[in-house]
Structure formats: C-alpha cells, structure tokens
LOLORO-5944 format. One record per residue: x, y, z of N, C-alpha, C in turn. Coordinates in steps of 0.2 Angstrom, whole numbers, padded with zeros to 4 digits, always signed. Last residue first. Layout:
# LOLORO-5944
XYZXYZXYZ;...
# end
This chain:
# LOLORO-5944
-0023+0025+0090-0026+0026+0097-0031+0032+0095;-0010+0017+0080-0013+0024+0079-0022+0023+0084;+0006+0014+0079-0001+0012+0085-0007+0017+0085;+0018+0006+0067+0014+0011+0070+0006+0010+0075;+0031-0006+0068+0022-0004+0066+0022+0001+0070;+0042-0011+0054+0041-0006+0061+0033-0007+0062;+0047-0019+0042+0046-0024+0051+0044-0018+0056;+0056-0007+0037+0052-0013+0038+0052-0015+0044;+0054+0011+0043+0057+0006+0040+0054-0002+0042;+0044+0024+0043+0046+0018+0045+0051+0013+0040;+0035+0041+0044+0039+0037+0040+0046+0031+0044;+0023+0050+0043+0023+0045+0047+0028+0039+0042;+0019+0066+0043+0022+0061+0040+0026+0055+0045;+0005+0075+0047+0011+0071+0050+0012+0066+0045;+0001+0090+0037-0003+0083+0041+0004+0078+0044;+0002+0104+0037+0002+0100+0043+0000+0093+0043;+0017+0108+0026+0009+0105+0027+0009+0101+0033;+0031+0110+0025+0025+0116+0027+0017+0112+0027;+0037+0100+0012+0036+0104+0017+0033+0109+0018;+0033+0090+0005+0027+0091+0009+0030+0097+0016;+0044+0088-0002+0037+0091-0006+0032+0093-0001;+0052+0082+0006+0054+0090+0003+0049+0092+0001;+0046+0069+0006+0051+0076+0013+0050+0083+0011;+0049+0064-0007+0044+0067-0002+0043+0073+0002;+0061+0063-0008+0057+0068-0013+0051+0069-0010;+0064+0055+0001+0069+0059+0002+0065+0065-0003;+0062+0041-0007+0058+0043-0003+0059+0052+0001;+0071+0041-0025+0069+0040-0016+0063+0044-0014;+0063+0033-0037+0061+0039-0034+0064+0039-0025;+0062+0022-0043+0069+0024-0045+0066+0032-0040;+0058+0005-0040+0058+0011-0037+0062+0015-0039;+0065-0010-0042+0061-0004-0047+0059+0003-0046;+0072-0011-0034+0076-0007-0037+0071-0006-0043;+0062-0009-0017+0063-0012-0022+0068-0010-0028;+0061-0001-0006+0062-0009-0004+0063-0012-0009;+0059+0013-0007+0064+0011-0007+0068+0004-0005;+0039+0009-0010+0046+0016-0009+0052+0012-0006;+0028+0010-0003+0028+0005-0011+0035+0014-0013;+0020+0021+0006+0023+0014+0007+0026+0014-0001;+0018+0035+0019+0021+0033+0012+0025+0025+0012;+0006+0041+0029+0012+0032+0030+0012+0030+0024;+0000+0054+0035+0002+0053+0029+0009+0046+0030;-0013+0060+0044-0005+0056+0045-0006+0055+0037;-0026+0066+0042-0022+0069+0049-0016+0064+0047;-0027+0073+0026-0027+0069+0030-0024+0072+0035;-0032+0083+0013-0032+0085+0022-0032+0079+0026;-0035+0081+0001-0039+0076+0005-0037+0079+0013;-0027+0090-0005-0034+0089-0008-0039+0086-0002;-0013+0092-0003-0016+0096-0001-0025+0095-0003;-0013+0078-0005-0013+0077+0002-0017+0087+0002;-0008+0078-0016-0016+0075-0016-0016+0077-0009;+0003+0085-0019-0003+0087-0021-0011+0085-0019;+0011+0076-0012+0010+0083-0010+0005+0087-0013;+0010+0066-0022+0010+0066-0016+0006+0071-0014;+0018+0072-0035+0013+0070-0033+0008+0068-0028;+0029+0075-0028+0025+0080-0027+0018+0078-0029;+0033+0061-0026+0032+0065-0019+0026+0070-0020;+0026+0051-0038+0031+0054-0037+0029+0060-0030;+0015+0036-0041+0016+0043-0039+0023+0043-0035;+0019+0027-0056+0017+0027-0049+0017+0034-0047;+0021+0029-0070+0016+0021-0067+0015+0021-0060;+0024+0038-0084+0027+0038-0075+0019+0033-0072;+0027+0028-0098+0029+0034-0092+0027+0033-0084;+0028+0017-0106+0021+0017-0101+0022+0026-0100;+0043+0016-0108+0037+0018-0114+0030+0022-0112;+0052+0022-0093+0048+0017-0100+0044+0021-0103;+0057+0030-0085+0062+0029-0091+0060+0024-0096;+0047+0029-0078+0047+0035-0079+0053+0036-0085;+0044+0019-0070+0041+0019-0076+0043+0025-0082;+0037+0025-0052+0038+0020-0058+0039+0020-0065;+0038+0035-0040+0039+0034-0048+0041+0031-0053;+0037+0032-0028+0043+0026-0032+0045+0030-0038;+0020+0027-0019+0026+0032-0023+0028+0026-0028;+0006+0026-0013+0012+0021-0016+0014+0028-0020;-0002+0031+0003+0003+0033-0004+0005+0026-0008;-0014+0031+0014-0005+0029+0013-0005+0027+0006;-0018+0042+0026-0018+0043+0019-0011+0037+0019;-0027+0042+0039-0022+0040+0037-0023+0040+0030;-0040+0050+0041-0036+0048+0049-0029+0048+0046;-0047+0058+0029-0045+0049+0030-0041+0050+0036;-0060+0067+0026-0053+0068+0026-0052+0061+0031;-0074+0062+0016-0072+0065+0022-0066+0066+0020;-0081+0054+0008-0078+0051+0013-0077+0055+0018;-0089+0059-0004-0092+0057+0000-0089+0054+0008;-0076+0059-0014-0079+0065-0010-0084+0065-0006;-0071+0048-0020-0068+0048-0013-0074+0056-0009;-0073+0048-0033-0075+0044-0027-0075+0044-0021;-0068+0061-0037-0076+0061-0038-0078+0055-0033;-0055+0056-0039-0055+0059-0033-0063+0062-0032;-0055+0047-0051-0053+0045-0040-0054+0049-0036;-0057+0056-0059-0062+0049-0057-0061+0046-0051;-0048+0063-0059-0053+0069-0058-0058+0059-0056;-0031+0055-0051-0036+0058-0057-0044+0061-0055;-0022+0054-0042-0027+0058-0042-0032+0063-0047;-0015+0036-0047-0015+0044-0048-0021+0047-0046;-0012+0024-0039-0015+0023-0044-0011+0032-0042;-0009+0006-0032-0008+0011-0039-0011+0014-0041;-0018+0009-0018-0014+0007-0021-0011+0009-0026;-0021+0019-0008-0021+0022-0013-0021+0016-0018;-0031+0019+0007-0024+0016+0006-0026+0016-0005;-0035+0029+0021-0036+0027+0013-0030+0025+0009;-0045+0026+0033-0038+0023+0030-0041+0023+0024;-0049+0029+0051-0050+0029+0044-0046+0029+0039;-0057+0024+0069-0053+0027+0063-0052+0026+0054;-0065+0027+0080-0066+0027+0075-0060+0028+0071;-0079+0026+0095-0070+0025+0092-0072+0023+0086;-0089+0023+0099-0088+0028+0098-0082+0030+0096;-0087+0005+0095-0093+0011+0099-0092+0016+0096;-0075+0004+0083-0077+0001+0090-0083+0005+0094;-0069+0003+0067-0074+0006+0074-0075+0002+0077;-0061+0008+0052-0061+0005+0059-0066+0007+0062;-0063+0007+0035-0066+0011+0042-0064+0005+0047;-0054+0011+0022-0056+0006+0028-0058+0011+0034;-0052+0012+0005-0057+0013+0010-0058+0011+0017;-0043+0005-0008-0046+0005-0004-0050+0011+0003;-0039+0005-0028-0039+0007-0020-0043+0005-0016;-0039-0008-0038-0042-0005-0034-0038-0001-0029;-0038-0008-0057-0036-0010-0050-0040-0007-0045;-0039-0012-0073-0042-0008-0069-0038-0013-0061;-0024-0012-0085-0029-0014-0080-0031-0011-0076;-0014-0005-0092-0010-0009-0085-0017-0011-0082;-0021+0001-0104-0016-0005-0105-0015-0010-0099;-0028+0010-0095-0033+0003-0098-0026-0004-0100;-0017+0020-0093-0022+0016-0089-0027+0010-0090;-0014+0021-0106-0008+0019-0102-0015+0014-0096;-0027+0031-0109-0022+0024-0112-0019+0019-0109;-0027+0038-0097-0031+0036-0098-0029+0027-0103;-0013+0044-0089-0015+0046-0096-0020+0039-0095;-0009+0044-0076-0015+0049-0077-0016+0048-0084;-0012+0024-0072-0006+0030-0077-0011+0039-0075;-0018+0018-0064-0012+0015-0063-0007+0022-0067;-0031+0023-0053-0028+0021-0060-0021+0023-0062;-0044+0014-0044-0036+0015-0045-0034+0014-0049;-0057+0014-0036-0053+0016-0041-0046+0018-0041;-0060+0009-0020-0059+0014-0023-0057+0013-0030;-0072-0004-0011-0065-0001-0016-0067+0005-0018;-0071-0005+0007-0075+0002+0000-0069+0001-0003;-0075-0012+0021-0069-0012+0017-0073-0007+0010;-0076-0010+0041-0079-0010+0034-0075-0006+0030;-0074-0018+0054-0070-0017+0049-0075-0016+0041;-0078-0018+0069-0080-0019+0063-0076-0014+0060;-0081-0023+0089-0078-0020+0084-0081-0021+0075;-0075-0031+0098-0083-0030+0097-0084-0025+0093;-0069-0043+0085-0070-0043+0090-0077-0038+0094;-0072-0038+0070-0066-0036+0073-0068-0037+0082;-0083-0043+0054-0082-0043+0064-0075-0042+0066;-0082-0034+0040-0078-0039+0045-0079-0037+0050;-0091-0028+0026-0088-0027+0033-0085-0033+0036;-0090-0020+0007-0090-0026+0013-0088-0024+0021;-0094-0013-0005-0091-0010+0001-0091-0020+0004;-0091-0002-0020-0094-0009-0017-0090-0010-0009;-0085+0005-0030-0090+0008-0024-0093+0002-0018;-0078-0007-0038-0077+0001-0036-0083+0005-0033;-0081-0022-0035-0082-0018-0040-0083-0012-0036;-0072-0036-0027-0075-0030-0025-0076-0024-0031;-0071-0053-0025-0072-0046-0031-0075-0040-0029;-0065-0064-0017-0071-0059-0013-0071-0052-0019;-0062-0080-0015-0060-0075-0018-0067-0070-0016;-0056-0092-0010-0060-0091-0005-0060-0083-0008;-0045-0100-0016-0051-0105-0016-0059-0098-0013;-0032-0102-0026-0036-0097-0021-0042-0098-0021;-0025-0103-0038-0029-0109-0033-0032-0106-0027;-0024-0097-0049-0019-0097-0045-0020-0102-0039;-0037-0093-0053-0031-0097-0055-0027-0100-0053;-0040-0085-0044-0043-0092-0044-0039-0095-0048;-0035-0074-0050-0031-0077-0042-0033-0084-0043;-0038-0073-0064-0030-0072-0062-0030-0078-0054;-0051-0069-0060-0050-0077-0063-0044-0079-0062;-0051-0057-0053-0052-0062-0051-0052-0068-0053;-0044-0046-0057-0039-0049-0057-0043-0057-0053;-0056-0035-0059-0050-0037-0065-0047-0042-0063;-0061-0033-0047-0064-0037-0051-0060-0040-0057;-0046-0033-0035-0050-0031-0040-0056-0037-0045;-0051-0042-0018-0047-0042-0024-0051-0037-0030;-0050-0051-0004-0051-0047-0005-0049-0044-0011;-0049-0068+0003-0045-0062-0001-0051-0058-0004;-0047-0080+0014-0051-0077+0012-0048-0070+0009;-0036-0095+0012-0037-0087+0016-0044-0081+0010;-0033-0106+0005-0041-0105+0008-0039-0098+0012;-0021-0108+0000-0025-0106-0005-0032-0104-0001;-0008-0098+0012-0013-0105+0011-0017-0102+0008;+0006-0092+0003+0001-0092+0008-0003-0099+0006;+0016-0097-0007+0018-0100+0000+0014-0098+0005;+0015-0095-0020+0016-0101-0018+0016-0105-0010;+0011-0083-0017+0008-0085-0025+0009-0093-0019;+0024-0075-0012+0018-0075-0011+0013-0082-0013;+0033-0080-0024+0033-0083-0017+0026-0082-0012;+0027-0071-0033+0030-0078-0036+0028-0081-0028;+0018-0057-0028+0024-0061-0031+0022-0069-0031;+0009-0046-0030+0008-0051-0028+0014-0057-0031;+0016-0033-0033+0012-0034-0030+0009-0040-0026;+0024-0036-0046+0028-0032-0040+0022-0033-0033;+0015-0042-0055+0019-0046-0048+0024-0043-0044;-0002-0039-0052+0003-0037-0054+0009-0040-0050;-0015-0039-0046-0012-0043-0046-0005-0043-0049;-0019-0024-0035-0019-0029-0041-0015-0033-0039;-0024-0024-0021-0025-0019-0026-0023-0022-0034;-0031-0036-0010-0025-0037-0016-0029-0030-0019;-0030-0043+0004-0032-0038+0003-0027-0035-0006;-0033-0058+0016-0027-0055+0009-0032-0050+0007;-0037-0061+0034-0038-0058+0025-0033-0056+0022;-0027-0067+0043-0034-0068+0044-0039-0068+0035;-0012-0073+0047-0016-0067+0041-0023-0072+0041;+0001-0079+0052-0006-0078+0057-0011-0073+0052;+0015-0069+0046+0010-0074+0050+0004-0075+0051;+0023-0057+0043+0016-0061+0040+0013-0068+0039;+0034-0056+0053+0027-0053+0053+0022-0055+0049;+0043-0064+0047+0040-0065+0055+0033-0061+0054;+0049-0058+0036+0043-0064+0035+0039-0065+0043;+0053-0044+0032+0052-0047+0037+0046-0053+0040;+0065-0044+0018+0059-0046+0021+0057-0047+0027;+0077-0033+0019+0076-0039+0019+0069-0040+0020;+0083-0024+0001+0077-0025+0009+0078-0032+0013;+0079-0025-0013+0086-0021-0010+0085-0023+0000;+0075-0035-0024+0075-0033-0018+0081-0030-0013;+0075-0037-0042+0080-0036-0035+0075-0032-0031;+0069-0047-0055+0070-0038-0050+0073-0041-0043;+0070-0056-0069+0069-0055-0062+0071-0048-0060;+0061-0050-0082+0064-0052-0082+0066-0053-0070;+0051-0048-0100+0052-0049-0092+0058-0054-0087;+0052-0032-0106+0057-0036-0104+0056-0041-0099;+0035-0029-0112+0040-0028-0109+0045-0035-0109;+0026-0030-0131+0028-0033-0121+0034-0030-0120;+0025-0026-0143+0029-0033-0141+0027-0035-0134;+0018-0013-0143+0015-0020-0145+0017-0028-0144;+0027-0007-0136+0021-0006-0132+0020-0013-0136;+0044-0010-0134+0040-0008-0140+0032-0012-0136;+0054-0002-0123+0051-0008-0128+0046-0008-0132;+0066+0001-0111+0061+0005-0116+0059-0003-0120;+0061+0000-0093+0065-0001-0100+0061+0001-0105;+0052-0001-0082+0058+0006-0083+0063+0006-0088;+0044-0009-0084+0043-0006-0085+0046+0000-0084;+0046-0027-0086+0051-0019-0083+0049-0017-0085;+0038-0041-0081+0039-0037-0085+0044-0032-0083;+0046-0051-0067+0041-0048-0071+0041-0043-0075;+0048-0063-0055+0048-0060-0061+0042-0056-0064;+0057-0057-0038+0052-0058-0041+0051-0059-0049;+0069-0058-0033+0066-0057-0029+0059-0061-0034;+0085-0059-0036+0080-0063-0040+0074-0063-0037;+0093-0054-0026+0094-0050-0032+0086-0054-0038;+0082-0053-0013+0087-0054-0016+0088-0052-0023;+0066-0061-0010+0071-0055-0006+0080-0060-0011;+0048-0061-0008+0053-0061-0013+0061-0059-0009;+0035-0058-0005+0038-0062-0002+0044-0063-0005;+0021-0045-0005+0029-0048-0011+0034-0051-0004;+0006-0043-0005+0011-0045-0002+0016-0049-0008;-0007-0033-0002-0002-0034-0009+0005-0036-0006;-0011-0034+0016-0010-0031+0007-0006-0033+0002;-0020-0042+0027-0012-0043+0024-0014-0041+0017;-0024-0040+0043-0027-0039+0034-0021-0039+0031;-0032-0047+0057-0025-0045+0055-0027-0045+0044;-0039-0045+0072-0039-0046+0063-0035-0043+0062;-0037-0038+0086-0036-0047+0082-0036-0049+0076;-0042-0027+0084-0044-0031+0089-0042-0041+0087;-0033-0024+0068-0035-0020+0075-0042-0028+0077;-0017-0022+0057-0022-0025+0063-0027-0024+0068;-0012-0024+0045-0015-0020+0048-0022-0023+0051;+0001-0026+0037+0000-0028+0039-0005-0023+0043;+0007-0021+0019+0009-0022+0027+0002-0027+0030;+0017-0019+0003+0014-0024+0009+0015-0021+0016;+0023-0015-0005+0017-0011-0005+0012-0017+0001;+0039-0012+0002+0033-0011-0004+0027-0010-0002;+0036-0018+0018+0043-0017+0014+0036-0017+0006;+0029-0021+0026+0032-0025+0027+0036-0025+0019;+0022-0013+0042+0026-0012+0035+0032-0015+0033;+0008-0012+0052+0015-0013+0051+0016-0016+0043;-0002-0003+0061+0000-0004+0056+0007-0007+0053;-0017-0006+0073-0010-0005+0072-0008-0009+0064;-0030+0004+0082-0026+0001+0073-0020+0003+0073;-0038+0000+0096-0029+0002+0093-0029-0001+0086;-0047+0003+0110-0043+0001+0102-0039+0004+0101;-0047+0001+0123-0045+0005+0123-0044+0004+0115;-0055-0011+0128-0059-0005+0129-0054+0003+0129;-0045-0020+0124-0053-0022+0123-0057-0014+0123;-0031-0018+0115-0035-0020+0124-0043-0017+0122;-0016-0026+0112-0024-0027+0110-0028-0026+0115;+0000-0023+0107-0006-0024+0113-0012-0024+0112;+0015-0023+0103+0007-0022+0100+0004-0028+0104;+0028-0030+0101+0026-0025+0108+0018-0023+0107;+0030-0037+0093+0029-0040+0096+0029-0036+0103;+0033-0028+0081+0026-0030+0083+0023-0034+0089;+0042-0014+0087+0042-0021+0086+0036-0022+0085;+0036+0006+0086+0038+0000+0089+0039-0007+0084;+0036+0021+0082+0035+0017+0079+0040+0011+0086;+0027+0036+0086+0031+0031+0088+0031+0024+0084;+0026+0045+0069+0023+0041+0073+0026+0038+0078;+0033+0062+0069+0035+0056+0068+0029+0053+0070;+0030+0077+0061+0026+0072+0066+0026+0067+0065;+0045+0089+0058+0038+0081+0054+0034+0077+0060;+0054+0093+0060+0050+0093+0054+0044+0092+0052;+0061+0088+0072+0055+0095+0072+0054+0097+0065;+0067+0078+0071+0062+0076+0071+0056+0083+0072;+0075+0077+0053+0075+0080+0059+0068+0079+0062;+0080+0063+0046+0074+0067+0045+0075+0068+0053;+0093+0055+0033+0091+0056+0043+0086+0064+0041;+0096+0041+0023+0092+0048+0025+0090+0049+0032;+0098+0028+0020+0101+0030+0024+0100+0037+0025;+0085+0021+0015+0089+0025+0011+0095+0027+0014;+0077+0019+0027+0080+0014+0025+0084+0017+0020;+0081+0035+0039+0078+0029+0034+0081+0022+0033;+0083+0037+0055+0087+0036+0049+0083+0033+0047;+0080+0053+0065+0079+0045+0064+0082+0043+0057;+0089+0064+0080+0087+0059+0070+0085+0054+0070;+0089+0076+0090+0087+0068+0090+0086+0066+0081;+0098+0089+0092+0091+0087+0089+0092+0079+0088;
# end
C-alpha cells in the first residue's frame, strides 16, 4: 500500500482517506474554460488561493527559526490581569517564501501575531488591498497598510477573477467556547468564499480561530455544505489560563459531522511549537466519515476542478 508522510513524520495509509493530488505550484495551470481553485499551504494558518489569476493570501506568518515571531504564550500559566509572557516562538518548518509572491489580496482573520507576524508586518507592500476583522482595523492601518477593507460578520464583498468572481462573507470566529475567554482574545473573522465561473462553482469555508459555537454555526445555516472545510486546529492554550484557544481533532470531527463538507484541508497545525496537538488526532477522530481529508505539507497545492 503506497504512504504518504506528514510533516510530523506520520505515514496515512492511502485507502483511509481521499487524499487530494497534491502538486508544486509551479505546475498549476490556469485554463480559461476549464477553472481551477487552487490551494497552497504555506505552513500555519497561511496559504495561498488562487483561481483565474487572483491570488488571496491569508494570515500570513513569514517568520522561520527558533525566533520566528513575538508574542504573548498562551501555553503558560500567568496571571489573566498581568498579560501573558511575551516572548519569541519557534518555527519548526521551513517557510516556503517563493510562494508568497505576486499577492493580489491579504485576507486577515485576526491580527494576532501568530497570524500576522513581525516579518509579515515589515515585508509585504503597505498598498495591497486587505481584507480584515472590524476589530483589528486601526491595528492594521497602523501598521501602514494603506488599502484596508473591514468586513462586519455577515457582510459580503466580491472580486473580478478573470471571467469569473470571488465573493468573500465574514463569518464570526470565536477564539474560546467560553464566551469570556472569547471577548478577552477579540472578535475575529471566519470566512465564506464562493468561487464561480458560469456554471462552475466552488465553496470554501475557511474557519480561522474560532469554535463551533451555537453563534457560528446560526451564521453559516443559510450556506449549505462547503466544497472544502479548512480547520485551524493545534489546540492551543490548553496548559494556559485562557484554556483550549484552538480546535482540537475531535473538535474537528464534530463540526465536520454538522456541516457535511465534500473535503476537509486541516491548516494552523504542526508548523509552529505553539501547536501542542499533532495533526495525527485528527486522522483518528474522523475515522469513518466520508468527507476527504485532504492533508499536505508546506509549499504543496491542491487543484480542486
């Protein structure tokens, strides 16, 4: 039986699971009268997702080595009224910088710096058109980011995609299921993405932080089931104060029995040493459910036709 290896060094037998073909990006093809959203993963909670030329760049962490990024740790213990320890985090991964080239839109679920890091911050150009929670708008513009687009949770936008269109729906994304924890870390967004070309269609709901609280998942009920569901795992936090800050497998495996997606492309998972949850709890959680787990290592893209 043919294996594929994670980046954790875990081999997933391929009759478990409805692998994606995953290719280079520099074999993705763009052909007019045949679309293609193609996805590539560029380590956390960053990828790249391209269709007819537009290319959408998510909560991008540019960061790589033991001093990747700084920022609070929420896997220590601390006293909630003091702050966190902030300090720098490790990148286990290599960054595959080639790929985040050529970015048409930044697409931010928050600004948080495991999500929008230092290097980030410093090395995309301040006029790229972004995409971003209402919470974090003064944040960016701060920052020098000239070309900001606040999206309040139901509010939609669309982009010309060649002859094609991208329409973008925040979703609500909350960072804890306790409600507290959740105001303390800031409102954030999930997202919504409709692809379409004519009678071609595809559909993306990409979670950022959050839990499928009874408010996120009241937003989503008018959608349908997503083409692609992709995840932020990790279980974040789980040995801090805050508690558990990300979704854990079976976490996972619960939303997916809710939403009945056709592919499940788990991202914000074993590129970082905040992440204390392998990806390997997944696997497990979702066995027996038909939707396709669609699991790559950095720099891969998926060709979803």
């Amino acid at each position: 039986m043919k294996k594929v290896k994670l980046v954790n060094g875990m081999l997933v037998g391929m009759g478990l699971f409805m692998l994606a073909l995953a290719t280079t990006p520099s074999q993705a093809t763009s052909i007019k009268d045949n679309p293609s959203l193609d996805i590539t993963w560029l380590g956390g909670p960053t990828m790249v997702l391209e269709f007819n030329g537009v290319r959408l760049l998510t909560d991008p962490i540019f960061g790589e080595g033991d001093k990747a990024f700084l920022m609070g740790d929420p896997n220590e213990m601390f006293d909630l009224k003091k702050g966190p320890n902030v300090k720098h985090h490790k990148r286990l991964t290599k960054f595959p910088k080639e790929e985040a080239s050529q970015i048409d839109h930044l697409i931010l679920s928050h600004a948080h710096e495991d999500h929008f890091d230092q290097k980030a911050q410093k090395t995309l150009s301040k006029n790229i058109p972004t995409i971003l929670a209402v919470a974090d708008a003064e944040k960016v513009k701060a920052m020098g980011f000239l070309k900001t687009t606040a999206m309040a949770w139901g509010k939609s936008t669309t982009l010309k995609a060649g002859d094609g269109s991208i329409t973008i729906t925040a979703i609500p994304a909350m960072h804890s299921a306790d409600e507290a924890i959740s105001s303390i870390l800031g409102k954030g967004n999930g997202y919504w993405f409709e692809f379409k070309q004519g009678n071609w269609r595809k559909t993306v709901y990409w979670t950022g932080d959050s839990f499928p609280t009874e408010s996120v998942k009241a937003s989503l009920k008018n959608f349908g089931k997503p083409d692609i569901f992709i995840p932020h795992l990790g279980k974040v936090g789980t040995s801090g104060p805050l508690g558990q800050i990300s979704m854990s497998g079976a976490d996972v495996a619960l939303w997916v029995n809710q939403l009945e997606p056709t592919k499940i492309l788990p991202i914000h998972h074993s590129s970082l040493a905040l992440y204390l949850e392998p990806i390997g709890e997944l696997v497990t959680a979702l066995k027996g459910s038909s939707a396709g787990l669609d699991l790559i290592s950095e720099g891969s893209t998926l060709h979803y036709h």
